[in-house]
Each structure stands twice: as structure tokens, then as C-alpha cells.
Residue, then its C-alpha position, 0 to 999 in steps of 0.5 A: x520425501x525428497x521432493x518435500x524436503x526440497x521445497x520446505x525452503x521455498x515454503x520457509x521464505x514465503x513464510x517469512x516474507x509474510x510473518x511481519x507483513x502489513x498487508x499482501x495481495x494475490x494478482x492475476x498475471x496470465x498473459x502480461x510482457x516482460x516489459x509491462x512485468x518490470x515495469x510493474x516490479x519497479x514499481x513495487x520496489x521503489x515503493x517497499x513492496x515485496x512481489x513474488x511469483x511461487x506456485x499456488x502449493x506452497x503459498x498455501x502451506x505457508x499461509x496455514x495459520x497465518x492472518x493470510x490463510x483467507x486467501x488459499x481459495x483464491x490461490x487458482x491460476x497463475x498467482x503473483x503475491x505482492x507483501x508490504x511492511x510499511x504502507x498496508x494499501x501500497x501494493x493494493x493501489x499499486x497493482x489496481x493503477x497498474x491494471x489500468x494501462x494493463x488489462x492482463x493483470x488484476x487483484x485477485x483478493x489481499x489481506x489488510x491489516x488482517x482483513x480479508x478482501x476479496x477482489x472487489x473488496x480489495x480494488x475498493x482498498x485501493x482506492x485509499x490514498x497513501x500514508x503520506x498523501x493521508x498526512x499531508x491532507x490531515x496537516x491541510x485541514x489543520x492549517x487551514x482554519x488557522x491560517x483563514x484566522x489569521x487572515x481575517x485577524x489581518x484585515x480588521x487590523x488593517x481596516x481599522x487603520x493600523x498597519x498589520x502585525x508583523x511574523x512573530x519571531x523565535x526568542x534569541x537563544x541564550 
């Protein structure tokens, strides 16, 4: 009993780690430097990833009954779990561009939103840009047709023969 009771913490944390999770993905790291491991760490960190390496034992109690517990299969080998809150394909995308330079390590499976990947499901994840890049390209294709309006609205103005209008300006507060 003493063994059990020494790693219900262990279990606690990982539990926690996932409670508000927006996303988590198993990675395979067998084999990879400590060098290339920090640089895959800083990578995570300035992104609001959380990774973790625990045994495959106890991610698997913690994830019972959680929106995870589709990854236990995937729990063979070496395993390393990355968690995010914030942006669900962060630690997807991460990894997966990582992996690139770095043929020791690999997305094994993850869990999106809820969904369950596996590994060819979840390199497919990342692929999806950003939030952030997703926003900007969104607000892109709205200014867009806005600006080629205005442009056109300019040239007719010019062409025929008045001078073009110049930047509205804000009211004058009172």
C-alpha cells in the first residue's frame, strides 16, 4: 500500500495538469540529446505549453475518465505529454516542426478539443496554423475587399478629373 500511496501525488498532478486542458499530445522521445531536449522545452515554455515526462502507469490512472483516456493505448515506450490551455494545436504544431530537424522525436497520438487523434491524425493537427496567424489572416480577407473598394472609388475619382478624397478624420471631442 505504501508504494500506491506514494505516487497518488504524482497521479494528482497529472490529473491536474489535464483537468483544463485544451489539448494534450503523447511524443515519443527515445534517444533524443539533452541539448536538442531543452531546446524542445523552450520551445513549449514561451509558447504556454506545459511537458512532462511521468511513467506510462500513472498517466494512465490520471487520464481514466477524463476527455484523454483515448490516448492510454498509446501509452507504449518512452512517453512525454505536452498540455496546453490556450492554443489547442500549439503543442501538436510544435512538436511536429521540432520533429523536422529532430528524428528522435515524434507525435505518438493527442486529444484536441476532445478529440481523439492518432498519429497520423494528430501530425495532420498540426498543420493548422495558430490563433493568432488564424486571426490575422481572417482580419486579411476582411480588409481586403475594403481596401480594393476604396482604391477603385479613388481612381474614378481621379479619372474624372477631381482630386482624390482625402483620410477621413475622427469628430473633435467635446
Amino acid at each position: 500500500m505504501a508504494k500506491i500511496e506514494a505516487k497518488q501525488p504524482v497521479v494528482q498532478e497529472i490529473a491536474g495538469l489535464l483537468e483544463n486542458a485544451q489539448s494534450a499530445v503523447l511524443v515519443d522521445y527515445q534517444g533524443i540529446t539533452v541539448e536538442a531536449d531543452t531546446q524542445l522545452r523552450k520551445q513549449l515554455r514561451e509558447a504556454g505549453v506545459t511537458y512532462r515526462v511521468y511513467k506510462n502507469t500513472l498517466m494512465n490512472i490520471a487520464m481514466k475518465g477524463t476527455a484523454f483516456e483515448a490516448m492510454s493505448g498509446d501509452l507504449k515506450g518512452p512517453s512525454a505529454i505536452a498540455v496546453s490551455t490556450g492554443d489547442a494545436t500549439a503543442p501538436a504544431r510544435i512538436i511536429a516542426t521540432f520533429a523536422k530537424t529532430n528524428d528522435k522525436v515524434a507525435l505518438k497520438a493527442g486529444v484536441v478539443e476532445g478529440t481523439y487523434y492518432d498519429e497520423k491524425g494528430i501530425n495532420a493537427v498540426a498543420l493548422i496554423p495558430g490563433r493568432s496567424e488564424l486571426l490575422a489572416k481572417l482580419l486579411g480577407s476582411w480588409q481586403s475587399p475594403i481596401a480594393s473598394f476604396a482604391r477603385v472609388i479613388d481612381q474614378i475619382v481621379k479619372a474624372q478629373g477631381g482630386e482624390a478624397a482625402p483620410a477621413a478624420e475622427a469628430p473633435a471631442a467635446e
